[in-house]
C-alpha positions as CSV (number, residue, x, y, z in Angstrom):
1,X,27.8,-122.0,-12.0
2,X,27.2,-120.5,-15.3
3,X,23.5,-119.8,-13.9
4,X,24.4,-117.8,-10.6
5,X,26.8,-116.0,-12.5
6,X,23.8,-115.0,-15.3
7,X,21.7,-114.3,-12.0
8,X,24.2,-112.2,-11.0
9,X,25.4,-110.0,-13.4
10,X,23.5,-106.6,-14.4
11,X,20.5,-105.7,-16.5
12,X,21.1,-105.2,-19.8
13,X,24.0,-102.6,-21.2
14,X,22.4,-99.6,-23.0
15,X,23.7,-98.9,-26.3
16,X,24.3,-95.4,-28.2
17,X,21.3,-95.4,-29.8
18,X,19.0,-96.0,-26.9
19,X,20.3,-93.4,-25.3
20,X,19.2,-91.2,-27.9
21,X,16.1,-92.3,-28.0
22,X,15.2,-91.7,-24.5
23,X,12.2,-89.3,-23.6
24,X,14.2,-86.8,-21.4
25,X,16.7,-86.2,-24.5
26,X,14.5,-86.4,-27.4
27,X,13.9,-83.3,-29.9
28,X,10.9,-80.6,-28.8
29,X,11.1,-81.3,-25.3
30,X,12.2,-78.9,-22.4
31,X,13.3,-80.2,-18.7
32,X,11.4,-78.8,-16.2
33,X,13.9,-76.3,-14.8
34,X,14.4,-74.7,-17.8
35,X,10.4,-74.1,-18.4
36,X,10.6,-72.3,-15.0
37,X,13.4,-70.6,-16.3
38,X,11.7,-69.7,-19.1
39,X,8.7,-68.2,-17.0
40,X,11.0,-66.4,-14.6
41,X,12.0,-64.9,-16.8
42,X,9.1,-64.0,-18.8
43,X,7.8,-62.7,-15.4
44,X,11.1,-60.3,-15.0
45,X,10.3,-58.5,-18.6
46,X,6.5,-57.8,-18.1
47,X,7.7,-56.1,-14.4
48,X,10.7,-54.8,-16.1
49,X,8.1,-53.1,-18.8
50,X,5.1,-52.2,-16.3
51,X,8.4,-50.7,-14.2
52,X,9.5,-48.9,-17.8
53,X,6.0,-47.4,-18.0
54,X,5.6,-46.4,-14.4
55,X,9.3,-44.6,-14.8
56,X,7.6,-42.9,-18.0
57,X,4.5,-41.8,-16.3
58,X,6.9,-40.6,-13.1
59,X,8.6,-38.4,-15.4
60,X,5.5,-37.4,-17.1
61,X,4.0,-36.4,-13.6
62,X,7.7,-34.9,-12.6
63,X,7.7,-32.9,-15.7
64,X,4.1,-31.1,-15.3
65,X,4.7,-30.6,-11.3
66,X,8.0,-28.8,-12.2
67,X,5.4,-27.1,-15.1
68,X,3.1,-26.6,-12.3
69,X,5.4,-25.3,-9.6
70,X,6.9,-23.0,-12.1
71,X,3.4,-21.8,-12.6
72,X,2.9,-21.2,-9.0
73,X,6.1,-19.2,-8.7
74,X,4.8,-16.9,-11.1
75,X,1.6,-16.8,-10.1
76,X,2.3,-16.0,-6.8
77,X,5.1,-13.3,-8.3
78,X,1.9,-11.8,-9.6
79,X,-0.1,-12.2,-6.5
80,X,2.6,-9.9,-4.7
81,X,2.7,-7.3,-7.4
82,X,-1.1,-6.9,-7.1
83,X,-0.9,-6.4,-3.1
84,X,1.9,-3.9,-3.8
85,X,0.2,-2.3,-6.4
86,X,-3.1,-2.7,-4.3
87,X,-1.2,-1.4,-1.2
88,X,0.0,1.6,-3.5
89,X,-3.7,2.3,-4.6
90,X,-5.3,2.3,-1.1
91,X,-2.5,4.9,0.1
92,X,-3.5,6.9,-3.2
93,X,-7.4,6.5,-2.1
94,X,-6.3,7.4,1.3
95,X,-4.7,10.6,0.0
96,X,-7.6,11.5,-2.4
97,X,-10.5,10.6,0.5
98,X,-8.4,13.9,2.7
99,X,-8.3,15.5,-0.3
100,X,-11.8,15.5,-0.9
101,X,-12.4,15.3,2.9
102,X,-10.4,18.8,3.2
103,X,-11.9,20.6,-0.3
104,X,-15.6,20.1,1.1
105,X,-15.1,21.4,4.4
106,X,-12.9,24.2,2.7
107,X,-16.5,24.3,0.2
108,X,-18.7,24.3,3.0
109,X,-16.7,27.2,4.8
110,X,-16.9,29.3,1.4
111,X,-20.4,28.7,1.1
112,X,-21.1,29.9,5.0
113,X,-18.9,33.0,4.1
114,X,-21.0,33.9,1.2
115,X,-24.0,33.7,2.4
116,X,-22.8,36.0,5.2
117,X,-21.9,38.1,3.1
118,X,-24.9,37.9,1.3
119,X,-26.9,38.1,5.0
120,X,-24.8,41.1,5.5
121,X,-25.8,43.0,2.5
122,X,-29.3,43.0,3.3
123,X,-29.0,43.4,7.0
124,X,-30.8,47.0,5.9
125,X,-33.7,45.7,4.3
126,X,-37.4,44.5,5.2
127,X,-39.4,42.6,2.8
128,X,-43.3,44.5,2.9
129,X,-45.7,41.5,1.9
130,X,-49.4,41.5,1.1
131,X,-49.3,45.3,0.3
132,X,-51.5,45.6,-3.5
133,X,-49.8,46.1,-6.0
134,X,-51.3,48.9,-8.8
135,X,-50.1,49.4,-12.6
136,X,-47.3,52.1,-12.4
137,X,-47.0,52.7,-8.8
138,X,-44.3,54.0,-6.9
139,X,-42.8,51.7,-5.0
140,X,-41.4,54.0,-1.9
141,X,-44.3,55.7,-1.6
142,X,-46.1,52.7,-1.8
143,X,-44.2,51.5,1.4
144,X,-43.8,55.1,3.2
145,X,-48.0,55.2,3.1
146,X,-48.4,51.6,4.3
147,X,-45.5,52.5,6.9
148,X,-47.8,55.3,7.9
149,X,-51.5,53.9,7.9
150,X,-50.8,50.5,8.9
151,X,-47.5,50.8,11.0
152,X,-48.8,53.8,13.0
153,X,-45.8,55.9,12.5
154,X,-46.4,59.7,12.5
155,X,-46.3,61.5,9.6
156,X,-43.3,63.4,10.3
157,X,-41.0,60.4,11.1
158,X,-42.3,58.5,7.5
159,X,-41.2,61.7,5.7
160,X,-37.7,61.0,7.4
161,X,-37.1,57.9,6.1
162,X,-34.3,57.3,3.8
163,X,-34.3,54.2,1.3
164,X,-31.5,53.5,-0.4
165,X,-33.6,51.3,-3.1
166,X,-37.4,50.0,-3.0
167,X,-39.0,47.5,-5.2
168,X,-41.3,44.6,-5.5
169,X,-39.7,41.4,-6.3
170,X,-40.1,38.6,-9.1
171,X,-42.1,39.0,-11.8
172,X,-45.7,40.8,-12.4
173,X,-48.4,38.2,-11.5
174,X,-51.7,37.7,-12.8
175,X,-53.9,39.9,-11.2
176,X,-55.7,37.2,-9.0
177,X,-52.7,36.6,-7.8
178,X,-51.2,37.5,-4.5
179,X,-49.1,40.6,-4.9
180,X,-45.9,40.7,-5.6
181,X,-43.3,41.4,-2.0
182,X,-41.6,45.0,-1.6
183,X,-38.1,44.8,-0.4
184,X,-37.2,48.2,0.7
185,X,-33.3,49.3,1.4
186,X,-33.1,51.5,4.5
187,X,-30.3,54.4,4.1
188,X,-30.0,54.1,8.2
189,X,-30.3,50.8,10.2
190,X,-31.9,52.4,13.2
191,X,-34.6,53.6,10.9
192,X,-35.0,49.9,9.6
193,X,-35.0,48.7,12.9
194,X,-37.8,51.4,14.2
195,X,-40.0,50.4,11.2
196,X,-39.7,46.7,12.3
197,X,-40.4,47.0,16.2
198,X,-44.1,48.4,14.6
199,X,-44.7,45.2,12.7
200,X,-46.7,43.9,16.1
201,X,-49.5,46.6,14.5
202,X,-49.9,43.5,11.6
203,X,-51.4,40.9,13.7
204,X,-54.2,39.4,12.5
205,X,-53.8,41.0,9.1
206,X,-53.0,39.7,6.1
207,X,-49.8,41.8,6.1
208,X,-46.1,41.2,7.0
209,X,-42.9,43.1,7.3
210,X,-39.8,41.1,7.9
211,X,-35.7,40.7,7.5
212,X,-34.7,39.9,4.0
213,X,-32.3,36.9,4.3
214,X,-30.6,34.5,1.8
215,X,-32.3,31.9,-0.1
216,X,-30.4,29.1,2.5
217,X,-30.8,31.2,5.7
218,X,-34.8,31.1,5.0
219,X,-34.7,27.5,4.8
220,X,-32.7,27.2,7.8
221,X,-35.0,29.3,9.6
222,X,-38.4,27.2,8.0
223,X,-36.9,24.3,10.1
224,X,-36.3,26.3,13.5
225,X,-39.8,28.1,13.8
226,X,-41.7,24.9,15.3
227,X,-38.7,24.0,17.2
228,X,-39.1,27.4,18.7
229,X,-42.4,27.2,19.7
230,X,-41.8,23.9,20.9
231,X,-39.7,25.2,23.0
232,X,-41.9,28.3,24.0
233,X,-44.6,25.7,24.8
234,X,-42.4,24.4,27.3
235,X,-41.9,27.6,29.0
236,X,-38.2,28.6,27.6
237,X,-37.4,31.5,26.5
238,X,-36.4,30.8,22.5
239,X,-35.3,33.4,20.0
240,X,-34.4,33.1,16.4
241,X,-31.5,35.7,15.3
242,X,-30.9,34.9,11.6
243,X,-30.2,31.3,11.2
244,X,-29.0,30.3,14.8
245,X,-31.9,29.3,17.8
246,X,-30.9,30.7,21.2
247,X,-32.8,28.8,24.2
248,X,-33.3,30.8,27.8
249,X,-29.5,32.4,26.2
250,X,-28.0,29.3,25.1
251,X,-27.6,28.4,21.3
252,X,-29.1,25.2,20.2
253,X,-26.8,22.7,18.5
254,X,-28.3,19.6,17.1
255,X,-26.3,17.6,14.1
256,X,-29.4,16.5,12.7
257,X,-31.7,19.8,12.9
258,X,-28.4,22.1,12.2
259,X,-26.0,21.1,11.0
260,X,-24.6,24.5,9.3
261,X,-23.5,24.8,12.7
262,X,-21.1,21.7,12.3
């Protein structure tokens, strides 16, 4: 009886200081759940800190975008102050081009009327050239002699003549040189006119009698001689009168050969 009863009963009672000394509840030792816990934990502060440091840089990045947008607003503030001030400029440009634009056609219309005027002035005078020249000559009767001999004017119409002035022109030359011109001021325009309708007694000579014109006009003219004769060669009828070229009664405009006529 004693030995079913021993069989029976319960493994041995554990005592207070067994219990203490079990593995699980001895000194230095954690359970398992708190080590994870513990690394839970531990994983929460090093994302809480990289989160920290990504917050910082956010507001590092927010603070030189509102740096940066503020930078923009000004910039484009000055953008728009340029194109006004730009758009102000052109219209000044604009103004000062007509300006300019107006003052040289104004200019070039001066310049025409002067040398009309000028033009004018000597419409009474012939330039005499290739007549030689001798130390203390007279100049008119220089030119009323030539008139005669080479001119075939009679003596009685020479002796007519009224000049108003008569000189050579420019300075003396060396005497190997070719003599100087003689421009001759006519005191009636018909009489200037006679003496020129002769000048067709100079072909072939060495001798020339012809209008006295500006410094410009004789340029102008340089330019339409061979157009003239180009046109002559071509069967039209083409006459220079001063600085303008009249073909079979038509005057010739061209921008590029005259353009004193624009």
């Amino acid at each position: 009886m004693k030995k079913a009863q021993c069989a029976a009963s319960p493994a041995k009672s554990e005592t207070p200081s067994s219990k203490r000394l079990r593995p699980a509840d001895s000194p230095g030792t954690t359970s398992p759940a708190g080590k994870d816990i513990a690394d839970i934990l531990e994983t929460i502060d090093k994302r809480l800190s990289s989160f920290d440091a990504r917050l910082s840089l956010v507001e590092i990045l927010h603070r030189e975008f509102k740096c940066l947008r503020e930078s923009l607003e000004f910039s484009q503030q000055q953008v728009e102050t340029l194109a006004a001030e730009n758009a102000t400029l052109r219209e000044s440009v604009k103004c000062l081009t007509e300006n300019v634009t107006q003052l040289n056609r104004e200019n070039k219309k001066i310049k025409e009327t002067v040398i009309d005027l000028q033009a004018r002035s000597m419409r009474d005078n012939l330039v005499f050239s290739g007549i030689p020249e001798a130390a203390g000559e007279d100049a008119e009767t220089t030119v009323k002699s030539f008139i005669k001999n080479h001119l075939k004017l009679p003596e009685d119409t020479v002796k007519n003549i009224v000049f108003d002035r008569v000189h050579r022109l420019g300075p003396i030359r060396a005497a190997a040189g070719r003599p100087r011109p003689i421009v001759a001021k006519f005191g009636h325009f018909k009489q200037k006119e006679h003496v020129k309708s002769r000048g067709r007694e100079l072909k072939g000579t060495d001798f020339s009698v012809n209008d006295q014109f500006p410094k410009e006009i004789l340029e102008r003219r340089r330019v339409l001689f061979p157009i003239r004769r180009g046109f002559i060669q071509k069967g039209s009828r083409a006459v220079i009168a001063v600085d303008r070229l009249y073909v079979d009664g038509q005057l010739h405009r061209d921008p590029d050969i005259t353009p004193w006529l624009y």
